[in-house]
gemmi code that builds the backbone of each chain (N, CA, C; Angstrom):
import gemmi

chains = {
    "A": [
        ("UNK", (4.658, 161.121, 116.213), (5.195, 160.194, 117.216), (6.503, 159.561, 116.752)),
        ("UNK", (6.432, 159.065, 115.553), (7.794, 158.494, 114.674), (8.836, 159.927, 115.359)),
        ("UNK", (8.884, 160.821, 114.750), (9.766, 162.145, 114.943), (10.467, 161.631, 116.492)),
        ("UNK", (9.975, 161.530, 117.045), (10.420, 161.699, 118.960), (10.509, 160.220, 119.132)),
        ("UNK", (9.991, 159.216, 118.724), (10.918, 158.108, 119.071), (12.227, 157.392, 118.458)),
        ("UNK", (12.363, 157.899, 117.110), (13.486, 157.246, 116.254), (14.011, 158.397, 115.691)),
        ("UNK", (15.547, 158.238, 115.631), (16.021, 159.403, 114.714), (16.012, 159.251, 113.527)),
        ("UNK", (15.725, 160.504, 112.887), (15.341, 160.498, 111.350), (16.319, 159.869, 110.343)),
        ("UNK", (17.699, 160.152, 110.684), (18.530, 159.552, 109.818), (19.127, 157.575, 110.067)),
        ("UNK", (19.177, 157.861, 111.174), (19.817, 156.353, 111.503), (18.439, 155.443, 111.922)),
        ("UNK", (17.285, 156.050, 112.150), (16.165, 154.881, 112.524), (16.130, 154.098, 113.750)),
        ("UNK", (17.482, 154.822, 114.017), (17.285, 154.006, 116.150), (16.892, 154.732, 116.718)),
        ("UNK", (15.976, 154.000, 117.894), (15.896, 154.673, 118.921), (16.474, 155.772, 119.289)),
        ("UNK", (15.987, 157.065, 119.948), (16.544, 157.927, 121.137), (16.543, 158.114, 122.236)),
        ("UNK", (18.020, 158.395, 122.488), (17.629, 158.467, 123.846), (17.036, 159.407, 124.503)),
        ("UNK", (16.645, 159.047, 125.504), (15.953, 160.484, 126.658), (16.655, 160.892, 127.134)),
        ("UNK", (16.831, 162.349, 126.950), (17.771, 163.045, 127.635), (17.107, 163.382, 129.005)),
        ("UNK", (18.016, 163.199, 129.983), (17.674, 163.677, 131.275), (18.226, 164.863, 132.364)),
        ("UNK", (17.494, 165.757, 132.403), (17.639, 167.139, 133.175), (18.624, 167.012, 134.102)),
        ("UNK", (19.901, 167.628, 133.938), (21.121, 167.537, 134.447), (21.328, 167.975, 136.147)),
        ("UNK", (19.998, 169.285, 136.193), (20.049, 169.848, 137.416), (19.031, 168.456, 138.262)),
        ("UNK", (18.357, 167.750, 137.305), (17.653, 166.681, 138.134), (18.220, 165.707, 138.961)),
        ("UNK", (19.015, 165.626, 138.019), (20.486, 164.109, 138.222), (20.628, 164.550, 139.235)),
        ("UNK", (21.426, 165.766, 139.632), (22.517, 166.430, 140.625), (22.082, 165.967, 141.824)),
        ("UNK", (20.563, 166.849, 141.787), (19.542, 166.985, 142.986), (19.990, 168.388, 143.659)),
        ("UNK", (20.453, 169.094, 143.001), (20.617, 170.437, 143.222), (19.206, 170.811, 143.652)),
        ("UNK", (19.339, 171.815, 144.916), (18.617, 172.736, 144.710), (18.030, 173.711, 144.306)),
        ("UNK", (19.289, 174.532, 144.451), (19.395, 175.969, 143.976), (20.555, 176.254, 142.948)),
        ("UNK", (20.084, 177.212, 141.519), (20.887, 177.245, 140.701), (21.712, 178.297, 141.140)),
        ("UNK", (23.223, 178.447, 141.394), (23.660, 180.018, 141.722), (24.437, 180.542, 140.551)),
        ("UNK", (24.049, 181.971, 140.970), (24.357, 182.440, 139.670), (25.691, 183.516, 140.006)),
        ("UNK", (26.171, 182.815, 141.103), (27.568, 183.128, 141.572), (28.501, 182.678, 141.030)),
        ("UNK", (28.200, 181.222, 140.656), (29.515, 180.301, 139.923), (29.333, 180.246, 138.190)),
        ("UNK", (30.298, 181.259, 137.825), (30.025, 181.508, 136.607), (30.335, 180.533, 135.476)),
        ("UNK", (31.217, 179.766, 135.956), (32.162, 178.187, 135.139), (30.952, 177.245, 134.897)),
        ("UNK", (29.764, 177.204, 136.093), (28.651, 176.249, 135.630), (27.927, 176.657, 135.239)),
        ("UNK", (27.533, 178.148, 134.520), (26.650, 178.844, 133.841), (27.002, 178.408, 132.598)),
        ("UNK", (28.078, 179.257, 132.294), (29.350, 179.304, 130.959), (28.704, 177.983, 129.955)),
        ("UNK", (28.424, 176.412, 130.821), (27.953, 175.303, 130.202), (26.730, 175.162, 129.497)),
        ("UNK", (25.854, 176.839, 130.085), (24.442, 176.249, 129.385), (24.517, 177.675, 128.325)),
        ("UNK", (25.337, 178.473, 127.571), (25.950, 179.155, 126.900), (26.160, 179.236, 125.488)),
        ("UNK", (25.944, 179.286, 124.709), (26.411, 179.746, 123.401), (28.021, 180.213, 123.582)),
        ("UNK", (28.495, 180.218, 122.374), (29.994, 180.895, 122.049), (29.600, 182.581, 122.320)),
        ("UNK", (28.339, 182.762, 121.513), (28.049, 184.299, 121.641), (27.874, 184.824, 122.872)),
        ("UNK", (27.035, 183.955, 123.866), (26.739, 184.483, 125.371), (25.071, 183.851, 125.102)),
        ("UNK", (25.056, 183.383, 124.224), (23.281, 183.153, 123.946), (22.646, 181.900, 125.259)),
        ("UNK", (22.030, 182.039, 125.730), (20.600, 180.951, 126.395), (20.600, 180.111, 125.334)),
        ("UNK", (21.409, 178.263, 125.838), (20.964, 177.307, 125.198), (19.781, 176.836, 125.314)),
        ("UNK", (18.643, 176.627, 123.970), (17.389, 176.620, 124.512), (17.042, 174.845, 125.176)),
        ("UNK", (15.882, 175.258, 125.711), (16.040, 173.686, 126.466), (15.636, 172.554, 125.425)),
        ("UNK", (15.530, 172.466, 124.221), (15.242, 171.386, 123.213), (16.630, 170.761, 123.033)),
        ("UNK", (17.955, 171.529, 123.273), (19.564, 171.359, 122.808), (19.862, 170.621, 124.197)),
        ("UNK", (19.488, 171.542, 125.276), (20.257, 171.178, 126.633), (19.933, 169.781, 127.110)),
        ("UNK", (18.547, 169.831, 127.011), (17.332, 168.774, 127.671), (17.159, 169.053, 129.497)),
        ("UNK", (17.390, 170.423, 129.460), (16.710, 170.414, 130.909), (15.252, 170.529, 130.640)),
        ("UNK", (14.577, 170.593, 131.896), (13.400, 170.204, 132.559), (12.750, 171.699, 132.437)),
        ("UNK", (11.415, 171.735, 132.452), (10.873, 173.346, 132.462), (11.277, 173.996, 133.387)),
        ("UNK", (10.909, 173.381, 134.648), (11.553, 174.382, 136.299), (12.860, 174.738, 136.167)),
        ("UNK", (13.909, 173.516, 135.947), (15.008, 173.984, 136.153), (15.873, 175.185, 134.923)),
        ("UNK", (14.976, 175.344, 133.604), (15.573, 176.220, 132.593), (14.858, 177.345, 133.206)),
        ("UNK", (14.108, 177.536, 133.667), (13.660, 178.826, 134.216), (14.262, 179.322, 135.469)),
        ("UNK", (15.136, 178.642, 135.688), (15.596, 179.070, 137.120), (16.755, 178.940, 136.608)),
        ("UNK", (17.733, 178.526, 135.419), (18.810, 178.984, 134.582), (18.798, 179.875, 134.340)),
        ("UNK", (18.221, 180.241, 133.508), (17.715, 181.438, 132.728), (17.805, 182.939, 133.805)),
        ("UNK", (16.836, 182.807, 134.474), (17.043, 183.853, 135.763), (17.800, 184.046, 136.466)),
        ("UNK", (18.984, 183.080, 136.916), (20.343, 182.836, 137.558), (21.622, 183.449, 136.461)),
        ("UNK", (21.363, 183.421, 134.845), (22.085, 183.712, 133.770), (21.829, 185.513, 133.780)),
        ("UNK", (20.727, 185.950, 134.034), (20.390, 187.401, 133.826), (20.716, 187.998, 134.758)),
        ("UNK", (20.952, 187.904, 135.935), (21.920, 187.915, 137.391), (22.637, 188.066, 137.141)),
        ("UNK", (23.598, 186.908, 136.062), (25.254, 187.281, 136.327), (25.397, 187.923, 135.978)),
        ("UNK", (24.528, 188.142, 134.147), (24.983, 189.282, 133.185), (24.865, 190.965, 133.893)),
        ("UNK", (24.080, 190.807, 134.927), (23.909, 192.055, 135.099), (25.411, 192.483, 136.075)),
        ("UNK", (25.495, 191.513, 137.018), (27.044, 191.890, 137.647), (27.956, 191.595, 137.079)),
        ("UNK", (28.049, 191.681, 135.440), (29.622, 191.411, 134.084), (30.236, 190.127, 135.213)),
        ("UNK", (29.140, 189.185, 135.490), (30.287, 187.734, 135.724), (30.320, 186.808, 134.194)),
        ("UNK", (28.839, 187.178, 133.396), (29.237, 186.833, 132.425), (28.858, 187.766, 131.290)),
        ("UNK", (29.058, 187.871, 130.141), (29.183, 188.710, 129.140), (27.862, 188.963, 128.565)),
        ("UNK", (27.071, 189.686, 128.683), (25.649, 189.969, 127.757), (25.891, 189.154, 126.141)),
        ("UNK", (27.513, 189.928, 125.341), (27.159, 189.532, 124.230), (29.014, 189.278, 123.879)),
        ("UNK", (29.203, 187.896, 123.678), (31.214, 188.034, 123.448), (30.794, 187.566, 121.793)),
        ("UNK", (31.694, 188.611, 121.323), (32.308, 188.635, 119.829), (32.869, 187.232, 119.586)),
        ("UNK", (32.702, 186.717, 118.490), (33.559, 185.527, 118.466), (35.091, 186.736, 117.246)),
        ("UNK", (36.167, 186.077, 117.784), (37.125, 186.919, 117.060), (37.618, 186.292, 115.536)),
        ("UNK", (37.225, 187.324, 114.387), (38.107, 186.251, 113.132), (38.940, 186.911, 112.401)),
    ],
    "B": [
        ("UNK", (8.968, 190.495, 157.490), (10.350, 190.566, 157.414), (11.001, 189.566, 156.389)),
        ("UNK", (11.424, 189.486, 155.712), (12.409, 188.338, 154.568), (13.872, 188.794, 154.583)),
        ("UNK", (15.054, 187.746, 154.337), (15.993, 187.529, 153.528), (16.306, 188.172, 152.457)),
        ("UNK", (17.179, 188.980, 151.928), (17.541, 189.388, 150.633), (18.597, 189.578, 150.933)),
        ("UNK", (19.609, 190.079, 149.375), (21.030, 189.754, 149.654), (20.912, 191.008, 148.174)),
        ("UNK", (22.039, 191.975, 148.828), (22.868, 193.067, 147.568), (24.055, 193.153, 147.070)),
        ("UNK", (23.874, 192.773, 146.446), (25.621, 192.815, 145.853), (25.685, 194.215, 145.080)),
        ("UNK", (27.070, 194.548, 145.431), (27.426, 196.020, 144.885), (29.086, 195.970, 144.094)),
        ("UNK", (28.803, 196.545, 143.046), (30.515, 196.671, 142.471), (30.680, 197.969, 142.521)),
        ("UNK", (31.857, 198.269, 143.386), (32.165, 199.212, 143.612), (33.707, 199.898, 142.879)),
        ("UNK", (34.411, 201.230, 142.356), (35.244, 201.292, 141.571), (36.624, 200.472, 142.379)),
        ("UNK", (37.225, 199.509, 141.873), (38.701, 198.997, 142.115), (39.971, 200.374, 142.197)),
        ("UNK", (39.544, 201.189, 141.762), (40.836, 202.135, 142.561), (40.630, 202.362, 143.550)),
        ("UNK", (39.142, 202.402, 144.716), (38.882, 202.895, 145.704), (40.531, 202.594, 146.913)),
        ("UNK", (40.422, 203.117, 147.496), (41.127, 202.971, 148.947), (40.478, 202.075, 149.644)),
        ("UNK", (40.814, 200.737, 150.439), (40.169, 200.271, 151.365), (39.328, 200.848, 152.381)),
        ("UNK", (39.830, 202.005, 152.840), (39.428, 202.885, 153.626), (37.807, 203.560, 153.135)),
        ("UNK", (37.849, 204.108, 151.797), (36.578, 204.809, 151.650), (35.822, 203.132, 151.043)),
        ("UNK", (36.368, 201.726, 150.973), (35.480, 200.886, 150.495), (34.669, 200.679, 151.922)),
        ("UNK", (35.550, 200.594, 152.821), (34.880, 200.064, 154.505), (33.926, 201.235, 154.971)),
        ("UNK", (33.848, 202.480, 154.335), (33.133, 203.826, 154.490), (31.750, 203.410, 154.013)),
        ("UNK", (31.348, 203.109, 152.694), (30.787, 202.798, 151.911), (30.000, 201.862, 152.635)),
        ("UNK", (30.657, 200.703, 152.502), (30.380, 199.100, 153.516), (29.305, 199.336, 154.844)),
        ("UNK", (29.980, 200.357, 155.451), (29.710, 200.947, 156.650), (27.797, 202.314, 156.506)),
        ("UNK", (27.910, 203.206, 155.415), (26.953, 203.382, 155.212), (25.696, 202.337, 154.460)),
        ("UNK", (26.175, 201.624, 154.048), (24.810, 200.518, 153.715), (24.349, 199.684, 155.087)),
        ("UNK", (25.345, 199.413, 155.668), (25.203, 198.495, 156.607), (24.194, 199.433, 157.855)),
        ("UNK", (24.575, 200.989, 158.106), (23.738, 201.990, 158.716), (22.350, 202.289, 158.221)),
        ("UNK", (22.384, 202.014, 156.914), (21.435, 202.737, 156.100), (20.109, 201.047, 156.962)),
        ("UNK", (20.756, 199.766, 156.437), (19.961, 198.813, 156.653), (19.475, 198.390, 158.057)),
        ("UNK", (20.715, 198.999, 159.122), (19.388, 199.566, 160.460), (18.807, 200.078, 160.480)),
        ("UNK", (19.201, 200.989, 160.073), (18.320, 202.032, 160.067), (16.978, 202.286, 160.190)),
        ("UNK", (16.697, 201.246, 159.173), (14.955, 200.778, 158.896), (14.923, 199.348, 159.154)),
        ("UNK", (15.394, 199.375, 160.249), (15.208, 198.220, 161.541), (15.216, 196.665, 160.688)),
        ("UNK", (16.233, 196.602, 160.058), (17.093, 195.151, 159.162), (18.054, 195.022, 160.108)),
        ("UNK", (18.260, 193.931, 159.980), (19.270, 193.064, 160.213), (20.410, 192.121, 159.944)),
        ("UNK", (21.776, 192.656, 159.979), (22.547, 192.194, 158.756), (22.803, 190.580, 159.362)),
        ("UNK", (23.000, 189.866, 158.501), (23.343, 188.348, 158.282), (24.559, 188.183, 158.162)),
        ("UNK", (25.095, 188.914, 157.009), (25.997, 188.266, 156.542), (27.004, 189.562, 155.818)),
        ("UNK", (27.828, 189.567, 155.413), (28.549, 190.633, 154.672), (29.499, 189.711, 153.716)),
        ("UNK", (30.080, 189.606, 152.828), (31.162, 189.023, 152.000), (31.381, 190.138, 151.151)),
        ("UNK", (33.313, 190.018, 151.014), (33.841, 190.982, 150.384), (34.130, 190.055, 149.478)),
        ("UNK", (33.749, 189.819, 148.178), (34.342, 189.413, 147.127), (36.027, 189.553, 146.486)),
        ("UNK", (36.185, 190.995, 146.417), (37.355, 191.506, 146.416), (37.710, 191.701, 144.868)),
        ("UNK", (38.459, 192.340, 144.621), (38.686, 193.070, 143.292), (38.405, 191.942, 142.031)),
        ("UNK", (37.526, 191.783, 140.956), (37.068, 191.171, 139.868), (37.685, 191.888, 138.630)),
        ("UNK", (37.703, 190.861, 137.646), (37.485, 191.532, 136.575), (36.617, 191.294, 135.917)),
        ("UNK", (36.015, 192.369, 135.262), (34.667, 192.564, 134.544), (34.135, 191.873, 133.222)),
        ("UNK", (32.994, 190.758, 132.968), (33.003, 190.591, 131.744), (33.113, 191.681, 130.656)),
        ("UNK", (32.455, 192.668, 130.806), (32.229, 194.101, 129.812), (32.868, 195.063, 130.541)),
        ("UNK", (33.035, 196.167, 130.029), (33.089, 197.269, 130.700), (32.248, 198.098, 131.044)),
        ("UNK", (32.509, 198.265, 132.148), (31.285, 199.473, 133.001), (31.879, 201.006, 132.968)),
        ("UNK", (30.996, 201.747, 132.462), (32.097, 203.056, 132.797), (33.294, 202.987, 132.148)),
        ("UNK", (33.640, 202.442, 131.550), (34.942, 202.584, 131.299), (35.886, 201.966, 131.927)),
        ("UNK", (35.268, 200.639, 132.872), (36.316, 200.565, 134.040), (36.184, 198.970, 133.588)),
        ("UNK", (37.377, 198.295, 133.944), (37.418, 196.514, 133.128), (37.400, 196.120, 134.656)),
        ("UNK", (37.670, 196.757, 136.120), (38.041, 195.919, 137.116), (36.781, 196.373, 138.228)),
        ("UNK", (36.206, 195.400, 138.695), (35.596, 196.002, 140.117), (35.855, 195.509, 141.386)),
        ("UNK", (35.017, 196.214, 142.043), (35.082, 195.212, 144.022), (34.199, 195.248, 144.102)),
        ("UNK", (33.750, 193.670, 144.514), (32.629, 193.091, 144.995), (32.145, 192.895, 146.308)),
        ("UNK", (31.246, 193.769, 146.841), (30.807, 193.418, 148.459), (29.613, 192.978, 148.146)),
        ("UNK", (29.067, 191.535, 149.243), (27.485, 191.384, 149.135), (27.122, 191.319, 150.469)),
        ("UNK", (25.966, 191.933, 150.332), (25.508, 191.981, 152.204), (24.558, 191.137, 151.980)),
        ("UNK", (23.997, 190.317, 153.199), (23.059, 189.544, 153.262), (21.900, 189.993, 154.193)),
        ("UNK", (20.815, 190.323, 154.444), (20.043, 190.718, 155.373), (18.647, 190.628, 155.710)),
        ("UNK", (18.305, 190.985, 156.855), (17.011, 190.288, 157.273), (16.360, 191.480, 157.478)),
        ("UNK", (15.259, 191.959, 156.483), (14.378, 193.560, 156.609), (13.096, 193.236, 155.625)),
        ("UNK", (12.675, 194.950, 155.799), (11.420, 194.957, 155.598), (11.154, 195.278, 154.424)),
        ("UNK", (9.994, 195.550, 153.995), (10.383, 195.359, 151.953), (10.166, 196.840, 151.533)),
        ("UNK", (10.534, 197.760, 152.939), (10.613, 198.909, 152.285), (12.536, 199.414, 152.381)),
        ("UNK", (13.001, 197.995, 152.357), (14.771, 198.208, 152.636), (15.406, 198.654, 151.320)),
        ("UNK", (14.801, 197.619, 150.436), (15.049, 197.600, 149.180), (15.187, 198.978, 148.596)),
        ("UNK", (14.132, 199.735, 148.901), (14.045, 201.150, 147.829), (14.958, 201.952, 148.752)),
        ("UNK", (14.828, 202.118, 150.246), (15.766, 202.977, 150.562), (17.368, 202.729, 150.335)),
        ("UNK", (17.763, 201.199, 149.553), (19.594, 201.146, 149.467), (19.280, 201.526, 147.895)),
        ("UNK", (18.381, 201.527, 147.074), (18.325, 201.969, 145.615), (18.626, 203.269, 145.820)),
        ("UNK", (17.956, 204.034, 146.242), (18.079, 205.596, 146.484), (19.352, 206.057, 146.756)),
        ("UNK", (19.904, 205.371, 147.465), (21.469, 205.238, 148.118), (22.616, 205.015, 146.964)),
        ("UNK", (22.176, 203.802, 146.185), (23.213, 203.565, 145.279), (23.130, 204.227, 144.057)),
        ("UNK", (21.841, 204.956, 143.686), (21.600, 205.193, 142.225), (22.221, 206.779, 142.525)),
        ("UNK", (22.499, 207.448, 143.909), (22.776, 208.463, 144.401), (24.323, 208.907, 144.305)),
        ("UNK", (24.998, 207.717, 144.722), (26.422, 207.599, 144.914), (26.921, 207.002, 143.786)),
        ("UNK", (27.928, 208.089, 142.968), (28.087, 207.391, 141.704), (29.682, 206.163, 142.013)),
        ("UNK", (30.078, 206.114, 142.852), (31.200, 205.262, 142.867), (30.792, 203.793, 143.372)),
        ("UNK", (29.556, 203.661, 142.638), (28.698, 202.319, 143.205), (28.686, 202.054, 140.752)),
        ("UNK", (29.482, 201.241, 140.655), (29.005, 201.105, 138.966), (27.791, 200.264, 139.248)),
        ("UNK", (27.941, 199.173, 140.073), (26.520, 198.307, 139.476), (25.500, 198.095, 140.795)),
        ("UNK", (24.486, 197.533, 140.963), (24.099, 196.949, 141.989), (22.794, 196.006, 141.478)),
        ("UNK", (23.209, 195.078, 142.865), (21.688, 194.175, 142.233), (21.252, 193.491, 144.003)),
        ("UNK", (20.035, 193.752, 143.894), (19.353, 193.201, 145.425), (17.863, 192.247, 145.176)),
        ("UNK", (18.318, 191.339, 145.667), (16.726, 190.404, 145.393), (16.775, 189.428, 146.702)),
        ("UNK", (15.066, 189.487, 146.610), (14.991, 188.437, 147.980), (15.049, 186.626, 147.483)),
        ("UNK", (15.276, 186.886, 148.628), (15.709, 184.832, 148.515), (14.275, 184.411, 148.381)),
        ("UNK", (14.297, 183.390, 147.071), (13.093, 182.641, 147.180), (12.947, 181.374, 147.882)),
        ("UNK", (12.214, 180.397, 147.356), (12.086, 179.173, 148.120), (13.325, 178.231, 148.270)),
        ("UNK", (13.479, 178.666, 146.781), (14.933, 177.301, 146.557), (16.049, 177.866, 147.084)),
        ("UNK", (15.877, 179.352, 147.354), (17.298, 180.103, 147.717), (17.195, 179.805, 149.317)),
        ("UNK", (16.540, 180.077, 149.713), (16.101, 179.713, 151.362), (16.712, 177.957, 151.865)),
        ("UNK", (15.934, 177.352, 151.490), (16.065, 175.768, 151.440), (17.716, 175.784, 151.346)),
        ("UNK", (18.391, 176.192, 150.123), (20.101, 175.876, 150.184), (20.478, 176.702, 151.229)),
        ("UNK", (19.995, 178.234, 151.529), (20.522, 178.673, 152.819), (21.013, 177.719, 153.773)),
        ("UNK", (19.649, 177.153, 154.006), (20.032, 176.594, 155.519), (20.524, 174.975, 155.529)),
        ("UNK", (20.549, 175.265, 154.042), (21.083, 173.685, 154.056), (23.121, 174.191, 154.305)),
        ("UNK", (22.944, 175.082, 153.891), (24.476, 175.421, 153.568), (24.945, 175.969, 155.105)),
        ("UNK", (24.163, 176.493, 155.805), (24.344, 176.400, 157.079), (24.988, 175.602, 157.951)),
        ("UNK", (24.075, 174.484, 157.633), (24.407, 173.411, 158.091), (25.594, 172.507, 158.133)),
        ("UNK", (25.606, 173.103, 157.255), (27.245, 172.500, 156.218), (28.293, 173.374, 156.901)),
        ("UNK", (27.977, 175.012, 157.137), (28.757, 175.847, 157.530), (30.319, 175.332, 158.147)),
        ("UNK", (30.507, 174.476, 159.326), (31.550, 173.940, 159.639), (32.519, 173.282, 158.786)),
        ("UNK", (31.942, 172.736, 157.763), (32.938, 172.221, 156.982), (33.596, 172.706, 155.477)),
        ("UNK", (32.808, 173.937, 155.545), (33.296, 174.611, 154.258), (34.350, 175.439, 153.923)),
        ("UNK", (34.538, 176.049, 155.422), (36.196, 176.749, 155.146), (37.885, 176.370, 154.715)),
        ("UNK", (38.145, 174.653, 155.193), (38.858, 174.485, 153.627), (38.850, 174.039, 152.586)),
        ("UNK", (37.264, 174.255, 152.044), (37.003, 174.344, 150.834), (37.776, 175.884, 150.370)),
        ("UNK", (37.717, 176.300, 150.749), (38.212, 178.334, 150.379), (39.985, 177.866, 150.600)),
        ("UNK", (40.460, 176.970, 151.284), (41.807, 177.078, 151.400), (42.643, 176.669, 150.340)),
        ("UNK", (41.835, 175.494, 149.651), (42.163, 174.352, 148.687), (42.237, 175.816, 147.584)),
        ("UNK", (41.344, 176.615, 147.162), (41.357, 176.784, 146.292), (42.420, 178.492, 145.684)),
        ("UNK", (43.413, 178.521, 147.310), (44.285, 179.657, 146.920), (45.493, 179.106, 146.100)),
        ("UNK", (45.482, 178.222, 146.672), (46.840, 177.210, 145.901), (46.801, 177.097, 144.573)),
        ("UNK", (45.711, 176.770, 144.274), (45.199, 176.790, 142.192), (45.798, 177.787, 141.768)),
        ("UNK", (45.058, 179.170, 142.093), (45.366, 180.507, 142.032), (47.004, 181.140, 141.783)),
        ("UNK", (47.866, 180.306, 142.793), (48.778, 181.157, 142.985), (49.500, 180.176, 141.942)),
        ("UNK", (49.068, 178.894, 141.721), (49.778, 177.856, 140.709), (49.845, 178.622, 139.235)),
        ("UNK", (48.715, 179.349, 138.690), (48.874, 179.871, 137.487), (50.214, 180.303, 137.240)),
        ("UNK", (50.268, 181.409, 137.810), (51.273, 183.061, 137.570), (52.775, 181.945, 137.712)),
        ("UNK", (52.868, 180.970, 138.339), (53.928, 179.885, 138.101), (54.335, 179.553, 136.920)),
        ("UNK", (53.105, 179.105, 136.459), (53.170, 178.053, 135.375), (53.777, 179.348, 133.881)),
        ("UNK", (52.945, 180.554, 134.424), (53.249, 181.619, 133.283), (54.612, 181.846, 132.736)),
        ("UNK", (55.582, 181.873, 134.106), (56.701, 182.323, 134.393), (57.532, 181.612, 133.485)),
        ("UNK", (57.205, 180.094, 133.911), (57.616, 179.406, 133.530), (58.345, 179.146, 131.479)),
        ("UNK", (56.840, 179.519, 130.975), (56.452, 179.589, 129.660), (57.468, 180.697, 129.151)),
        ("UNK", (57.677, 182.490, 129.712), (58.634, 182.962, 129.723), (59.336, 182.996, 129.464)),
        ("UNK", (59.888, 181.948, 130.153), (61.608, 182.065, 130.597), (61.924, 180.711, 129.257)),
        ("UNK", (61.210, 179.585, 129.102), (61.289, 179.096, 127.939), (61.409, 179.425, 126.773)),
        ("UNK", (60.217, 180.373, 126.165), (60.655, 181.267, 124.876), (61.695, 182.192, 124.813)),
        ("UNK", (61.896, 183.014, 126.103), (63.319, 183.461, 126.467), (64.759, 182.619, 125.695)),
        ("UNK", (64.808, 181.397, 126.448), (65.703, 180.198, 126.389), (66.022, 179.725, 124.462)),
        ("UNK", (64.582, 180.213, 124.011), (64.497, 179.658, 122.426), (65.181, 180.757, 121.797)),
        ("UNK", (64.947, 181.878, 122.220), (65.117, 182.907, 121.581), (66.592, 183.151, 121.346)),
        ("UNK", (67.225, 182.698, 122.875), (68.868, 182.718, 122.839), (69.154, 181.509, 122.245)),
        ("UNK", (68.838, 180.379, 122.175), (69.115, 179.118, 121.493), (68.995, 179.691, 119.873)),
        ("UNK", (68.207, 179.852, 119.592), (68.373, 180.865, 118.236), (69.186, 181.707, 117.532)),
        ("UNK", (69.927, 182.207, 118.695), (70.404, 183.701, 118.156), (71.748, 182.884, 117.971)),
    ],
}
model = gemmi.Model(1)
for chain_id, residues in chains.items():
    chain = gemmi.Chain(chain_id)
    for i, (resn, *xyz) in enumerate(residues, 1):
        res = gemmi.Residue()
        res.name, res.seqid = resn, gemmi.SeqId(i, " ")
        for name, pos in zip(("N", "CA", "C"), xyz):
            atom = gemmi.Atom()
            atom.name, atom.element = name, gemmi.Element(name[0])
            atom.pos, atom.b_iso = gemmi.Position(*pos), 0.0
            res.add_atom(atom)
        chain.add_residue(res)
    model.add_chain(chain)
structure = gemmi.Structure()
structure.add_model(model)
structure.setup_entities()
């Protein structure tokens, strides 16, 4: 319980993160607009998992499935190289 | 009967002509077996996150339509047939997709200059490029 109410290093409180698609009141995630995908993304192309993002179970599952959509019509990249 | 929607990338060298051919056999194919089209949107030439084929650019058409759930396999058969189709993807609208449908419907009247606002952005880039150009140009002779 300590773990999830105080952060380990500084001992304050945390905050609750709150599900972004909740805020909105979005309905539907589309997986047409690739600029608001891009946000829940890795550098690599990776699925931010929902412990990082703090979305909600429904709405990462309906990310997630809206993200495998695009990849399949190259709106967004299965896998981008980072270049060094 | 349900809602579903196909999007197809089709090769960017095509001719308009054999794209509206194309356009035109899906759209036959989906009477065919007594559907009903909704909607059609031409996306229009993309460029590709990856390459498909070998190809970095596509054209995007999505049809929208109202059929039976044996529509689905007969436009698969169609596209997996015709190789100048690189990708395709068809799924029916679920709950949440339905619900924004008709919410967006609704909205329908007021969304077209939303699409106007956003040619101006577009054509602002290739400006701004020019611009950059003709500056390093300018350094280059300031230099010499």
């Amino acid at each position: 319980m300590k773990n999830k109410m105080f952060d380990k290093k500084t001992l304050k409180p945390r905050k609750k993160r709150v599900c972004r698609f909740c805020s909105s009141g979005d309905i539907y995630i589309d997986f047409k607009d690739e600029k608001r995908l891009i946000r829940f993304l890795t550098e690599q192309g990776k699925i931010i998992p929902r412990r990082t993002s703090g979305n909600c179970a429904r709405h990462q599952r309906q990310l997630a499935r809206s993200i495998k959509r695009a990849r399949l019509l190259a709106l967004i990249p299965y896998v981008a190289d980072i270049a060094r | 009967m349900a809602l579903y929607e196909s999007i197809i990338i089709l090769d960017s060298l095509l001719t308009p002509e054999e794209i509206n051919k194309i356009a035109d056999r899906v759209k036959e194919l989906i009477e065919g077996d007594q559907g009903k089209i909704v909607k059609i949107d031409k996306w229009g030439k993309r460029r590709l996150a990856y390459e498909i084929q070998k190809k970095q650019y596509g054209f995007y058409i999505s049809f929208v339509f109202d059929g039976k759930n044996s529509t689905p396999i007969v436009l698969e058969n169609e596209y997996n047939y015709n190789d100048k189709i690189l990708r395709y993807l068809i799924y029916r609208f679920d709950k949440n997709k339905l619900k924004d449908w008709e919410r967006q419907k609704e909205l329908g009247d007021k969304k077209p200059p939303k699409d106007e606002d956003e040619i101006p952005v577009a054509e602002e880039i290739p400006v701004i490029d020019e611009i950059k150009e003709s500056d390093i140009e300018s350094e280059v002779e300031d230099e010499k």
